[in-house]
KEKE-3310 file (N, C-alpha, C; in steps of 0.2 Angstrom, whole numbers, plus 5000, padded with zeros to 4 digits):
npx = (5054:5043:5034:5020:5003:4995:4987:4972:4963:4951:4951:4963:4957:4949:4957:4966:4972:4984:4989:4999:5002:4994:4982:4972:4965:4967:4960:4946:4929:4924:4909:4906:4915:4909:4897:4899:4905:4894:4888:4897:4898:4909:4917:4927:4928:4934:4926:4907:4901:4900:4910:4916:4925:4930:4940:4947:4954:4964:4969:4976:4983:4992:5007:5018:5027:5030:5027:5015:5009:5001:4995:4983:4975:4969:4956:4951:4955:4949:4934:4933:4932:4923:4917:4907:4909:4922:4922:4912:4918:4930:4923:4919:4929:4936:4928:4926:4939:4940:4931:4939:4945:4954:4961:4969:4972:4984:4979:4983:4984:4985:4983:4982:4977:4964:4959:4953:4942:4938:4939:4948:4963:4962:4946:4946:4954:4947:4934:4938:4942:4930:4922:4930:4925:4911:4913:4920:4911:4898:4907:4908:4896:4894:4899:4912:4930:4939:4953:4957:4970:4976:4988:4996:5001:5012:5014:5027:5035:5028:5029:5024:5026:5031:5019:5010:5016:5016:5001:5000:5004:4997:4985:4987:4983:4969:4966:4974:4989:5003:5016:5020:5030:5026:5021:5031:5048:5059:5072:5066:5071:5070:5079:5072:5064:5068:5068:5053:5054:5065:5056:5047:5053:5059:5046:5043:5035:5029:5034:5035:5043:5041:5050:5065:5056:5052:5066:5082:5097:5101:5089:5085:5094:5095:5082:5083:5096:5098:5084:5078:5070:5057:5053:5052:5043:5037:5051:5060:5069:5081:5086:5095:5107:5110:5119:5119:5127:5133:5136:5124:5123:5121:5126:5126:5128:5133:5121:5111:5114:5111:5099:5092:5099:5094:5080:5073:5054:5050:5037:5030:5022:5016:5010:5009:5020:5020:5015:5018:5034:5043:5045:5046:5038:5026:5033:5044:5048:5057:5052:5052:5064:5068:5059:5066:5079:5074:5073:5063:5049:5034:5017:5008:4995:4995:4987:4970:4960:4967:4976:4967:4968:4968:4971:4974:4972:4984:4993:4988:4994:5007:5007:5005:5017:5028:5026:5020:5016:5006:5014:5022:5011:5008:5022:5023:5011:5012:5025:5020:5011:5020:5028:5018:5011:5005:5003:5013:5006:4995:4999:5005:4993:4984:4992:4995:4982:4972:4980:4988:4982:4973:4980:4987:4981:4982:4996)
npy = (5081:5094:5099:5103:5105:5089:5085:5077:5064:5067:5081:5084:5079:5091:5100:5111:5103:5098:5087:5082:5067:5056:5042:5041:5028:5022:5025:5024:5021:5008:5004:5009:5003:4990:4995:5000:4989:4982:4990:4989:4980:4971:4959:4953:4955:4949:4948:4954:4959:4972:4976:4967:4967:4978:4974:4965:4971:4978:4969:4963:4972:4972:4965:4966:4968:4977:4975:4966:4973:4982:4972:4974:4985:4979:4976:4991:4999:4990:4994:5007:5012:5018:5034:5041:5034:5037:5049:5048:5044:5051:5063:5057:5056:5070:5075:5066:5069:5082:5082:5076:5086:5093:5106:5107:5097:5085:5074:5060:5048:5036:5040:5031:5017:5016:5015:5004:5000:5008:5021:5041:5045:5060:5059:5051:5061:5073:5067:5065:5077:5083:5076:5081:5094:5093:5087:5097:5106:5100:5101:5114:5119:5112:5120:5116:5121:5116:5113:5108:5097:5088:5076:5069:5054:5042:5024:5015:5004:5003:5010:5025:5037:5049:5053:5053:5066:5074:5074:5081:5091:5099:5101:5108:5121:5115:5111:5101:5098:5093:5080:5062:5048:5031:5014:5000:4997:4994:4987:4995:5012:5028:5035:5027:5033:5046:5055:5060:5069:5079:5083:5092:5098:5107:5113:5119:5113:5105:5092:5076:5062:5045:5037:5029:5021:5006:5004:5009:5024:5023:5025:5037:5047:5045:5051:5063:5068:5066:5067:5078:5079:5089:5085:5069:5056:5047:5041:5040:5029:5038:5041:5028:5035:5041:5042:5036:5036:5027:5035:5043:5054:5061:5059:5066:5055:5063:5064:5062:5076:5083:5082:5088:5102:5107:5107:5099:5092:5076:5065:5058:5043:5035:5024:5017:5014:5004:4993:4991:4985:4995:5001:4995:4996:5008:5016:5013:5019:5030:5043:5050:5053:5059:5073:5076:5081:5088:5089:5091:5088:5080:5073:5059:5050:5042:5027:5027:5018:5006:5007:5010:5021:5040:5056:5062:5051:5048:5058:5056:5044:5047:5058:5046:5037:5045:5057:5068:5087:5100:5110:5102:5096:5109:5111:5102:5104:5115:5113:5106:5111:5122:5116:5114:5110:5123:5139:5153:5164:5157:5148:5153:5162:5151:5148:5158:5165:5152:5139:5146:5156:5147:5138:5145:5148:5137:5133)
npz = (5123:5126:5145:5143:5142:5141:5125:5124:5116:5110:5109:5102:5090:5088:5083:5072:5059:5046:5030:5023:5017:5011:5003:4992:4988:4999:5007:5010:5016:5024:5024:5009:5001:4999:4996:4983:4977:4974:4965:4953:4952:4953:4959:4970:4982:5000:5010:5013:5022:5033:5044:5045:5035:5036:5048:5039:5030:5038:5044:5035:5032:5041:5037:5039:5028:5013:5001:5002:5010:4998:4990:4996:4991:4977:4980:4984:4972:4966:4966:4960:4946:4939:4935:4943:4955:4958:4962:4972:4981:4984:4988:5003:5005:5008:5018:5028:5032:5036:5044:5055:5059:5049:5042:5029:5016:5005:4994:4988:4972:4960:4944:4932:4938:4938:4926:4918:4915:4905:4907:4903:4908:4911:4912:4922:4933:4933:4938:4951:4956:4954:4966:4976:4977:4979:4990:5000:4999:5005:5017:5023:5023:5036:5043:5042:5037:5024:5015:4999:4988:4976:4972:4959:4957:4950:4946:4948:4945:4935:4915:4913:4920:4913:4904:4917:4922:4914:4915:4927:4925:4916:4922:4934:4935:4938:4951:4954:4964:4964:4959:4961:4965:4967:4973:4975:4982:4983:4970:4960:4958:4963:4951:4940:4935:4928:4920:4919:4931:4927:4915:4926:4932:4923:4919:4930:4942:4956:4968:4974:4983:4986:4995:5007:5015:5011:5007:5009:5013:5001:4993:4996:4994:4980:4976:4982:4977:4962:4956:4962:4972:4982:4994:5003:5003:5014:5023:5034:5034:5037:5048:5048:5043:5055:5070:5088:5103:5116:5126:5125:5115:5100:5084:5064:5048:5034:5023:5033:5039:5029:5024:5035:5038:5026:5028:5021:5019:5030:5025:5036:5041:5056:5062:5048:5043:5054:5051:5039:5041:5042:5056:5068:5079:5087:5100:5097:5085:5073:5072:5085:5090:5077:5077:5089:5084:5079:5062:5049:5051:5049:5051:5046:5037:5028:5022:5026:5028:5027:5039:5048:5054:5058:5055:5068:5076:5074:5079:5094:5097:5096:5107:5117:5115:5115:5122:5116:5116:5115:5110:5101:5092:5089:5082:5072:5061:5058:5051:5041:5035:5030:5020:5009:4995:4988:4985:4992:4997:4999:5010:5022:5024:5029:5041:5048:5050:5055:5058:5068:5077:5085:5092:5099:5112:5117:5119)
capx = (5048:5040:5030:5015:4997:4995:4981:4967:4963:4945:4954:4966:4951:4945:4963:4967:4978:4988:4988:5002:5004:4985:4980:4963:4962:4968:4955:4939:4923:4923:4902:4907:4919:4903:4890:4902:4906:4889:4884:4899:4900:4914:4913:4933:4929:4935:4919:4904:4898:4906:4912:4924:4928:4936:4944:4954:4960:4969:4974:4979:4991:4999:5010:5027:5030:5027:5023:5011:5002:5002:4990:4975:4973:4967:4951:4951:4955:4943:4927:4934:4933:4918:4917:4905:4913:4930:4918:4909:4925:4934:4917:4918:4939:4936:4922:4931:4946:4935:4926:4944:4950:4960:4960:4973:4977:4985:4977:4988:4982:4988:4975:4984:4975:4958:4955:4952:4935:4938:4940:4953:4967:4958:4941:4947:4957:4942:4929:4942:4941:4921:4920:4934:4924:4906:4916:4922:4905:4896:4909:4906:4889:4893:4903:4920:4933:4946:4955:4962:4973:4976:4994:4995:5007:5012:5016:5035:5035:5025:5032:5020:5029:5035:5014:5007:5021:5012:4995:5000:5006:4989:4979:4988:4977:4962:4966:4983:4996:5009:5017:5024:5029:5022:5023:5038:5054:5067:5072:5063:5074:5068:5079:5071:5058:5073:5065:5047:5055:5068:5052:5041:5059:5058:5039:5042:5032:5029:5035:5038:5045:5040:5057:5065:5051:5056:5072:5085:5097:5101:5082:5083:5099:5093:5075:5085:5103:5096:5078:5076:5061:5055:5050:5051:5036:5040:5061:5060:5074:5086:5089:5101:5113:5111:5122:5118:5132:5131:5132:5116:5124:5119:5130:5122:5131:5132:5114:5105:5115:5110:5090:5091:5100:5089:5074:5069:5050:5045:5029:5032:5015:5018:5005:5008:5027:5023:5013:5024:5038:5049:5048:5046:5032:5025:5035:5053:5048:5061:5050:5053:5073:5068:5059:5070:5085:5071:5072:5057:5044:5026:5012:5001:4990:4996:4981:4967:4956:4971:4979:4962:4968:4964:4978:4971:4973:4993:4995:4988:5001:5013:5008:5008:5021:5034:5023:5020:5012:5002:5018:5024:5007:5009:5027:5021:5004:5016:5031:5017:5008:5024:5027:5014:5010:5002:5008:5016:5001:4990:5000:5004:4985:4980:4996:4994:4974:4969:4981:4992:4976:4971:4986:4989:4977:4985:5006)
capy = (5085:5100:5098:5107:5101:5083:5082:5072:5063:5072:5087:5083:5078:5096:5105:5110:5100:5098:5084:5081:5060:5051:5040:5041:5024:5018:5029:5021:5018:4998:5001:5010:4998:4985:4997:5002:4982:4979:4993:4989:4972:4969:4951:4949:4957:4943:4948:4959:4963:4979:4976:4960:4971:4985:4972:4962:4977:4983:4964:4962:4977:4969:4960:4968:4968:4984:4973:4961:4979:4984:4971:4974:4990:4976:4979:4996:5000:4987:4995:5014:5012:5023:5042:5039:5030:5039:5055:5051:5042:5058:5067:5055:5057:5077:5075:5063:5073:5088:5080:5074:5094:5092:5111:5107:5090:5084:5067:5057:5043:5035:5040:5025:5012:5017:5016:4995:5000:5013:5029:5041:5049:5065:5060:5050:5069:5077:5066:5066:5084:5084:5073:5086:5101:5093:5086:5102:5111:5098:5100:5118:5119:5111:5125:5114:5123:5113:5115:5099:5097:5082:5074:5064:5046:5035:5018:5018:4998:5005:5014:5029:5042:5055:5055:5057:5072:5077:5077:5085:5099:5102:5100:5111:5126:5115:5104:5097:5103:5090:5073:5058:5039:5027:5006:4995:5002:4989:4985:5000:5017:5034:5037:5023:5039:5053:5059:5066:5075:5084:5088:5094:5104:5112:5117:5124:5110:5102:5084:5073:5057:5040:5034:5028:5015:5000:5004:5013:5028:5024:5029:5045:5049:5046:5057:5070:5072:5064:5068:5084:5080:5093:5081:5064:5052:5043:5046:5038:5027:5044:5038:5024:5040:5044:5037:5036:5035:5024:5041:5048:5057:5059:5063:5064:5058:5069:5062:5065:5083:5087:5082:5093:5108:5109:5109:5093:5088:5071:5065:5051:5041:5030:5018:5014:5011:4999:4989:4989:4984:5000:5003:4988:4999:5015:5019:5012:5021:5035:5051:5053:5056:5065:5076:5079:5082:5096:5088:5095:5082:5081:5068:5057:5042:5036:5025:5028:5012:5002:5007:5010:5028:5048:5059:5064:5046:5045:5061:5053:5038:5051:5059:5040:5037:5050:5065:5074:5090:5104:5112:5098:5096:5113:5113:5097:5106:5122:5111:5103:5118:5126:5112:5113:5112:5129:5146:5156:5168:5153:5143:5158:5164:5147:5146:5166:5166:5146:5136:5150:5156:5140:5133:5151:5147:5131:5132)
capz = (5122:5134:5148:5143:5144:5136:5124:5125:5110:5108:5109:5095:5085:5087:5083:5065:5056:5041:5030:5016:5014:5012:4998:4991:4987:5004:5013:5010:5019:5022:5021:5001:4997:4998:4993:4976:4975:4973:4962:4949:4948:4957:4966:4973:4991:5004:5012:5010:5030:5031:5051:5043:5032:5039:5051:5036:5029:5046:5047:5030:5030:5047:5036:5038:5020:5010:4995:5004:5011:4994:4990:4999:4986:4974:4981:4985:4965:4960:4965:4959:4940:4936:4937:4949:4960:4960:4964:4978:4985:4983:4990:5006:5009:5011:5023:5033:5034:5038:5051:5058:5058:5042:5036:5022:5015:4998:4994:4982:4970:4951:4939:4929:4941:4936:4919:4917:4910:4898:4908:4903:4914:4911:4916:4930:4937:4934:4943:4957:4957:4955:4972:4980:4977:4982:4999:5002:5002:5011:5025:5024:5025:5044:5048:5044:5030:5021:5006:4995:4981:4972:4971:4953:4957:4941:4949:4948:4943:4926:4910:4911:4923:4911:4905:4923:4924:4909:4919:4931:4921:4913:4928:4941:4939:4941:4957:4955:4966:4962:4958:4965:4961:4972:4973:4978:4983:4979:4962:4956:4959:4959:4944:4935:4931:4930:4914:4923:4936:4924:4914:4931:4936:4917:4921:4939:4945:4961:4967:4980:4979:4990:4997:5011:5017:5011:5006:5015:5011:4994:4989:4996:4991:4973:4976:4984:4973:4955:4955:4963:4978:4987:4999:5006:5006:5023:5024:5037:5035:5037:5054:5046:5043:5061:5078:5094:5106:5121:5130:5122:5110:5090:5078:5059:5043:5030:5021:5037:5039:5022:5024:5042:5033:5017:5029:5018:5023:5029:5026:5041:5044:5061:5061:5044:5044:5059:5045:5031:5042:5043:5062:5076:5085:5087:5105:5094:5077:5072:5070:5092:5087:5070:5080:5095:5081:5072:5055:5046:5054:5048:5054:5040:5038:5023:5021:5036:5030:5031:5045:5054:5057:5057:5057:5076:5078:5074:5085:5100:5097:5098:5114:5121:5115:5116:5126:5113:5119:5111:5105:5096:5088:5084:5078:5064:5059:5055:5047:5035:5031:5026:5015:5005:4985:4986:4985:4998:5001:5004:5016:5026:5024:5036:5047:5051:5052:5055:5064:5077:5083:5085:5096:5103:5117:5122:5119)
cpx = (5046:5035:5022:5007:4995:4986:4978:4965:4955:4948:4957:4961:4949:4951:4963:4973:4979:4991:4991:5004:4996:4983:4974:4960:4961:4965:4947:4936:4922:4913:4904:4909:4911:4897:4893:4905:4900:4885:4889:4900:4904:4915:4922:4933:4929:4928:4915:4900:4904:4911:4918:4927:4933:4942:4949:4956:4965:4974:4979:4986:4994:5003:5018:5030:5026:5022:5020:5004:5000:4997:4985:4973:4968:4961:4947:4949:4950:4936:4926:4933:4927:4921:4915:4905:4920:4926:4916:4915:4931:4930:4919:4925:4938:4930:4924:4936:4944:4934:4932:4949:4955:4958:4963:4973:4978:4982:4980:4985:4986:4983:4977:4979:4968:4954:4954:4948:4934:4938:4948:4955:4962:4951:4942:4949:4950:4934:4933:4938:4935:4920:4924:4929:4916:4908:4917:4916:4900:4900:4908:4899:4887:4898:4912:4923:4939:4948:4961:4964:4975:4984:4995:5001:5006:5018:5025:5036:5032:5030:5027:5020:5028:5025:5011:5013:5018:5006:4995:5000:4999:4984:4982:4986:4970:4962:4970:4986:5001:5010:5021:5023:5029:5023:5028:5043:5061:5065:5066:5063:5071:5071:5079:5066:5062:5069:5058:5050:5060:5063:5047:5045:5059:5053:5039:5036:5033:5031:5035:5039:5045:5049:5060:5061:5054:5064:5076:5089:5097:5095:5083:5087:5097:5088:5076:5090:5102:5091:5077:5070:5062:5052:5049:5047:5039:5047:5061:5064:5082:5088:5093:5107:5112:5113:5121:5123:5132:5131:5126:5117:5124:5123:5126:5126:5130:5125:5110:5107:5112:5101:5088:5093:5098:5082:5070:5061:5050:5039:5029:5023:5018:5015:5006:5014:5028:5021:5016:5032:5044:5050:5045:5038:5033:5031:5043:5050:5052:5060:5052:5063:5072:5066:5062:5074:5082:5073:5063:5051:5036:5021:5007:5000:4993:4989:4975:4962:4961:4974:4972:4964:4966:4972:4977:4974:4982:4996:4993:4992:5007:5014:5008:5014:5028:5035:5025:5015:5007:5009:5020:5020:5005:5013:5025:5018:5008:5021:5026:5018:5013:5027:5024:5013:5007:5003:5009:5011:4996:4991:5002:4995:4983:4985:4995:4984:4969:4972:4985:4986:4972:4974:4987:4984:4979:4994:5007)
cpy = (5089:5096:5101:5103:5096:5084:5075:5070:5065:5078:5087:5082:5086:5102:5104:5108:5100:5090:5082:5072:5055:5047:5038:5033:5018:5022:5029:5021:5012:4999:5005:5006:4991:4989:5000:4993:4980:4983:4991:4984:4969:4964:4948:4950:4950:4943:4956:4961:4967:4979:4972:4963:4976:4980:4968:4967:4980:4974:4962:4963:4975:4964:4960:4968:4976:4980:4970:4969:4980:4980:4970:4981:4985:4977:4985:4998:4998:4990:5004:5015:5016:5030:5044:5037:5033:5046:5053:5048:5048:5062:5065:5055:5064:5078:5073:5067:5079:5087:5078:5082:5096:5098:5112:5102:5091:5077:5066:5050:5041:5034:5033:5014:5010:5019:5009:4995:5006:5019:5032:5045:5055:5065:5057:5059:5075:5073:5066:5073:5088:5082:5078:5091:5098:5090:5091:5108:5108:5098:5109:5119:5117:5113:5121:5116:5119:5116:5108:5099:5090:5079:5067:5059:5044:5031:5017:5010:4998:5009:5022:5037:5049:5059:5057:5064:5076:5081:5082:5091:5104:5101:5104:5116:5122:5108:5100:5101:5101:5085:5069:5053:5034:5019:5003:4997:4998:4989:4991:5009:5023:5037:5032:5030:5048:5059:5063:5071:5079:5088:5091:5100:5110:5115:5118:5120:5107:5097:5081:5066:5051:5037:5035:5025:5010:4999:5010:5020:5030:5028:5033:5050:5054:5052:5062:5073:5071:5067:5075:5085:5083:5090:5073:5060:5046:5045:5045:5035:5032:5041:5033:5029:5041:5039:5041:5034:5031:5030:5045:5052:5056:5063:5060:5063:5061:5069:5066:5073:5086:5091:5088:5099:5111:5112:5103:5090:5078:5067:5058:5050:5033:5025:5012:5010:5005:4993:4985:4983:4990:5004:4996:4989:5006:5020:5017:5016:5030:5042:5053:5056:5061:5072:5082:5082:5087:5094:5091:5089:5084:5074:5067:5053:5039:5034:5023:5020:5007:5001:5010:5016:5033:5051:5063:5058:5045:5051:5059:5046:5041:5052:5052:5039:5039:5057:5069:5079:5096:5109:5108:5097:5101:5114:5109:5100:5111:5119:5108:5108:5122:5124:5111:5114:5116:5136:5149:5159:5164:5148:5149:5161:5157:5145:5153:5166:5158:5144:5141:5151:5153:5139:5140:5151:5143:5130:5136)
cpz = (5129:5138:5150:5143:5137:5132:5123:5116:5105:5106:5102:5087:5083:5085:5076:5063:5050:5036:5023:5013:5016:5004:4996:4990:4991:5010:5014:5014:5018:5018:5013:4998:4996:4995:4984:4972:4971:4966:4955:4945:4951:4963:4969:4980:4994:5008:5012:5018:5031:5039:5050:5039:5031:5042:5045:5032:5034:5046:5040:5028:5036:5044:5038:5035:5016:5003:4995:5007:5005:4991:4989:4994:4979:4973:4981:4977:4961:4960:4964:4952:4936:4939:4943:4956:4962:4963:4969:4982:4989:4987:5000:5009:5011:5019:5028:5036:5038:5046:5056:5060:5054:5041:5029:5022:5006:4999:4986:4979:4963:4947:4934:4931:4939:4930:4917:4914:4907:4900:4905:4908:4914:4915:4923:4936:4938:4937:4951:4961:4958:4962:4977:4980:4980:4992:5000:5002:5006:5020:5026:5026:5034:5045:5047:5035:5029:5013:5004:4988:4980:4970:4966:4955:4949:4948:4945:4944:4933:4921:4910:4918:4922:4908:4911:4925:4920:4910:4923:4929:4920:4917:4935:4943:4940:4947:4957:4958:4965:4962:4964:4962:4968:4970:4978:4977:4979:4973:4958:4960:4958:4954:4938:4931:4929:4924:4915:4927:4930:4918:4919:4935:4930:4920:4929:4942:4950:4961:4972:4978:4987:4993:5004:5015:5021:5009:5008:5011:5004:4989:4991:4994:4983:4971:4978:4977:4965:4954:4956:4969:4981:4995:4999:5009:5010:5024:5031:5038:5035:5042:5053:5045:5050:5067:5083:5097:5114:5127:5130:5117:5103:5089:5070:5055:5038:5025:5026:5037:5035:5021:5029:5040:5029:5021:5025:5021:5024:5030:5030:5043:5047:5059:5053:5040:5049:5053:5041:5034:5043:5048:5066:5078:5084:5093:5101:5087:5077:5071:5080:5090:5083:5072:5087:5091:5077:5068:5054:5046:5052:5051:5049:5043:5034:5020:5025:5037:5032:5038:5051:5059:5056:5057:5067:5080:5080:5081:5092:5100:5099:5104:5118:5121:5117:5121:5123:5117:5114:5107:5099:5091:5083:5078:5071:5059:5054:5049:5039:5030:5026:5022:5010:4999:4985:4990:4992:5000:5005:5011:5020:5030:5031:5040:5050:5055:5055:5062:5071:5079:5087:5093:5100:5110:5121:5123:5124)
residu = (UNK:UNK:UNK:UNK:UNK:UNK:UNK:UNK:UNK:UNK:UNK:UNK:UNK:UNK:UNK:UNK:UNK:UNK:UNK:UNK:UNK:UNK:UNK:UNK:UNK:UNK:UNK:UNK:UNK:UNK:UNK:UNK:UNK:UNK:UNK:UNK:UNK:UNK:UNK:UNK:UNK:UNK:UNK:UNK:UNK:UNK:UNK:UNK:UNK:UNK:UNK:UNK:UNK:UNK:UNK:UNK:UNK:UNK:UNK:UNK:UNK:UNK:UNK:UNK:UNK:UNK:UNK:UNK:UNK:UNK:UNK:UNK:UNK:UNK:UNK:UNK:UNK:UNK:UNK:UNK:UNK:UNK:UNK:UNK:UNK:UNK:UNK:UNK:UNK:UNK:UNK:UNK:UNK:UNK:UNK:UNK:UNK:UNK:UNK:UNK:UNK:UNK:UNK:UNK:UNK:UNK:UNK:UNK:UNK:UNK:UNK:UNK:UNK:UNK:UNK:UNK:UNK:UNK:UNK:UNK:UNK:UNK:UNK:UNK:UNK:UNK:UNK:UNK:UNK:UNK:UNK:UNK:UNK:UNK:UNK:UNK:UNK:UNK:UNK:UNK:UNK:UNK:UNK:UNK:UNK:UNK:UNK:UNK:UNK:UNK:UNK:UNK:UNK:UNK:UNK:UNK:UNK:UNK:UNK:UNK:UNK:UNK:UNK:UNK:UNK:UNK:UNK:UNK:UNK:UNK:UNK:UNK:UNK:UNK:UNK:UNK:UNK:UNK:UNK:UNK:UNK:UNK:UNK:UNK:UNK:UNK:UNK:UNK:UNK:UNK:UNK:UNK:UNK:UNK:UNK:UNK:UNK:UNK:UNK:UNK:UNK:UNK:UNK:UNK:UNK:UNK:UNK:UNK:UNK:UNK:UNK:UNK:UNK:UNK:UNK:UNK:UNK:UNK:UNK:UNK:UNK:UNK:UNK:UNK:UNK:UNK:UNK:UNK:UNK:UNK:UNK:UNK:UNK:UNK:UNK:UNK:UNK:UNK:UNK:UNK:UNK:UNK:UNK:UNK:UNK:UNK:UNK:UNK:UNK:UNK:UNK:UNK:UNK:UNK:UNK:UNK:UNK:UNK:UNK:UNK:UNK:UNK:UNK:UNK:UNK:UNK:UNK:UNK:UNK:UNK:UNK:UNK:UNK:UNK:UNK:UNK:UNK:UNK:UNK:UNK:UNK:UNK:UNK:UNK:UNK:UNK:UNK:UNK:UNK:UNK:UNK:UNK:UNK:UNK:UNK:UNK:UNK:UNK:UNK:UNK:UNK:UNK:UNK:UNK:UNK:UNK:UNK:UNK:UNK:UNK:UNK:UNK:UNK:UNK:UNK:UNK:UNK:UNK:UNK:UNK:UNK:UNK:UNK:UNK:UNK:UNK:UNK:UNK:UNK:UNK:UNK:UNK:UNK:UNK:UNK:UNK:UNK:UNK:UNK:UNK:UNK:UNK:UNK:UNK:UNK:UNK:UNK:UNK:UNK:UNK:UNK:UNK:UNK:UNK:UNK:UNK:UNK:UNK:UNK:UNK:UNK:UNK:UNK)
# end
């Protein structure tokens, strides 16, 4: 990394970011989760003081298992089952993010998880999308602009794929920008769903695909050479195709070459890979290589209640750990942006007018 002026973690808070891997259902307010517990009925919370609350969610997901993190959503999903409630949840994710200097994110979820009490997919996507557009004018009102699009999951362990690929379709002019499959990596292959992405590649539609986490090259192989993703949700484990040489030098094999040459994004969220198990720690976690070797590096949360983070927050992990500097912080913001489920004119429009102006003062 450069040795340009380190940001402070206030500062970061105050710089515009970019924000492509978040999931709405692991992004809660612990005081909602107990004020939505209460108003629905919902009596499985481990506890209802919202202070204990926050704290076992951060310690739950410290298991170092991806399916034991996976979990603590139990909760999370149990007190989202109204319109209601996926609304303001959706309302209070934008604001957050806002108030975090998010001027883009994709926030991802599976409408499949929240129908228990008789919603359907439809109105689940469109109370989402009701809570998106009331967040999005209360963070304007206080001077902060964002823009947020909707990333439809079907849980990859279910049969109902090829339908949320369906959703997506019919919901991408009004607040979808694209899909993904989501859950438990083993025993369950991105081309267990081959049949959605070959209809989302008919319909010129957007995708990204979870792999690489918990399971190693194989997943990303399949998500990149079977499936067709435009982008890998964490792809993290690439650094398995990559050698270190007792002299320092990296050589890539032809997987990692391929991800590096395509420009392939990855939606890498540190904090949350220390959780699951798929880095050690923040100062040994593989995005300080990925970025030195310029693969197409971006910076998430993942999920902020679990991981008890911001995306502000992962970037000052980074400068701990690695001295990131303000270019670095810039080059990811850019990498994301350019990433994005929405169109050329609009992702241009906030990396020309938003973020350079932004960082052009400090790089």
């Amino acid at each position: 990394m450069s040795t340009r002026t380190v940001p402070t973690p206030q500062e970061l808070r105050s710089a515009p970011k970019v924000l492509l891997h978040d999931h709405l259902d692991g992004g809660l307010r612990p005081g909602t989760v107990v004020e939505l517990a209460d108003e629905t009925g919902y009596s499985g919370l481990p506890t209802t003081d919202v202070d204990e609350l926050g704290r076992w969610f951060r310690d739950a997901a410290d298991s170092g298992s991806l399916e034991k993190y996976l979990e603590t959503f139990a909760h999370t999903c149990g007190v989202m089952q109204t319109e209601e409630a996926l609304s303001r949840v959706a309302a209070e994710c934008v604001e957050d993010l806002a108030d975090d200097g998010v001027v883009y994110a994709e926030v991802r979820y599976a409408p499949e998880l929240f129908v228990e009490r008789g919603l359907s997919l439809e109105a689940v996507v469109e109370a989402v999308q009701d809570g998106f557009e009331r967040g999005r004018k209360a963070a304007a009102e206080r001077g902060k602009q964002i823009r947020v699009g909707q990333l439809l999951c079907a849980m990859r362990q279910h049969a109902r794929a090829l339908e949320i690929a369906d959703l997506t379709v019919r919901y991408r002019d009004r607040g979808v920008v694209g899909f993904d499959i989501a859950g438990p990596e083993a025993g369950y292959p991105p081309t267990r769903n081959l049949d959605a992405f070959e209809f989302l590649r008919e319909q010129n539609a957007h995708f990204t695909i979870h792999a690489g986490e918990a399971f190693g090259l194989a997943s990303i192989w399949e998500a990149i050479q079977h499936c067709g993703a435009e982008r890998l949700g964490h792809g993290v484990r690439i650094v398995d195709d990559i050698t270190t040489a007792d002299d320092g030098s990296v050589s890539l094999g032809r997987l990692a070459a391929y991800v590096r040459d395509r420009r392939i994004p990855l939606e890498v969220c540190p904090s949350s890979n220390v959780q699951t198990g798929a880095a050690s720690s923040i100062a040994e976690h593989p995005i300080g290589l990925l970025a030195k070797l310029r693969f197409r590096v971006t910076v998430n949360t993942d999920n902020r209640l679990m991981s008890g983070c911001s995306v502000s927050s992962e970037f000052a992990a980074l400068v701990d750990a690695f001295g990131f500097d303000w270019s670095d912080v810039q080059w990811c913001t850019i990498n994301a942006m350019k990433s994005a489920f929405v169109s050329f004119d609009e992702r241009l429009d906030i990396i020309n007018n938003v973020i350079k102006p932004w960082y052009a003062e400090r790089v």
